[in-house]
N, C-alpha and C positions, 0 to 999 in steps of 0.2 A: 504494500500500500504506500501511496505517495501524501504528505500532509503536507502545509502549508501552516506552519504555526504561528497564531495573533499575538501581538505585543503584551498583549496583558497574561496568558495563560505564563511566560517563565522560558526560562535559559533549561531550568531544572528538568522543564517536562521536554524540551527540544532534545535535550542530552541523553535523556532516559530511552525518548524513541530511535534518535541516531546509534546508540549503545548496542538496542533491541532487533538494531537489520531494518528500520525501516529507512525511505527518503525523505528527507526533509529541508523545507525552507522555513526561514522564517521573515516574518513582515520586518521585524527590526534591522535586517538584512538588506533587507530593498529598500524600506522606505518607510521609517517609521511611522512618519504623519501622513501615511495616506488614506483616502477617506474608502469606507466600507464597500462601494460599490467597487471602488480597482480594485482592492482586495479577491472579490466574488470572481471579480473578470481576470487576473491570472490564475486564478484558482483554476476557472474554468478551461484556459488556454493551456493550460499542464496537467490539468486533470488531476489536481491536487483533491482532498478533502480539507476541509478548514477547520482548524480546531479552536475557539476562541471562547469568551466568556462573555461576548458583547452579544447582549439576546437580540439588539436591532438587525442582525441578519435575516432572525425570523420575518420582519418588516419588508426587508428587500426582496428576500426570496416569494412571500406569500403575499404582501400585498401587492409589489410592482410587479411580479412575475420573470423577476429576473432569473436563470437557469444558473446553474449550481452543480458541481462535480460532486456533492456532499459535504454536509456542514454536521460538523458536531458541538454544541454547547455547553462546556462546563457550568453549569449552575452553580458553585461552590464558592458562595458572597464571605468573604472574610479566609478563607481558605490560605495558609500556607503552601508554599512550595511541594512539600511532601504529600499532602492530601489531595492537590493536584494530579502528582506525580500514582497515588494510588487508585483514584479514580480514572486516571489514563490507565494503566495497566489494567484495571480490572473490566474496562469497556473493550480494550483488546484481547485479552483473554477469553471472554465471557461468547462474545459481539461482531469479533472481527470480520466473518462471513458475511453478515447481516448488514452491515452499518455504509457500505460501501454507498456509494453514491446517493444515499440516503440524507433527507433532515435529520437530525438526533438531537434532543436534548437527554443531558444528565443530570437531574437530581433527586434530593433525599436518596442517594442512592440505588435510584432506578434510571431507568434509561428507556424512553420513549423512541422511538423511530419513524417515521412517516417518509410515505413516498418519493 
């Protein structure tokens, strides 16, 4: 799987899934301040999934209808690095078949998916 990791999810969780064999970019890389929509649109031009904590993706993808290689949403408001880092791992372990090119949100622990 290919991510494309948002400024606010961490170093920590970029590290974890580089470590883990997967591909990885991250926004802080490209282009810190850029606004969500480029974000969706290299996403989409590399077929990345996005892994981020900004729920306004749900806004771009569902009310503007902008297309999406798959988006994942850490729910986890006040969360440390580690708990980050374990909620990443336990969606990939759990999820990873499933989650591909999918919406997802994670939280309380669960992980929703939609088409």
């Amino acid at each position: 799987m290919k991510f494309l990791v948002d400024v606010g999810v961490g170093k920590k969780v970029e590290n974890w899934l580089k470590g883990n064999g997967f591909d990885v970019l991250s926004v802080r890389d490209i282009d810190s301040r850029a606004k969500d929509f480029q974000i969706l649109r290299w996403a989409v031009d590399q077929q990345r999934m996005i892994i981020t904590m900004d729920k306004d993706f749900g806004e771009l993808v569902y009310n503007t209808g902008m297309h999406h290689a798959g988006v994942l949403i850490l729910r986890l408001e006040d969360a440390d690095s580690d708990a980050k880092v374990e909620a990443t791992q336990k969606i990939l372990t759990e999820y990873r078949d499933k989650i591909e090119s999918h919406f997802c949100v994670f939280q309380d622990g669960r992980l929703r998916i939609r088409g």
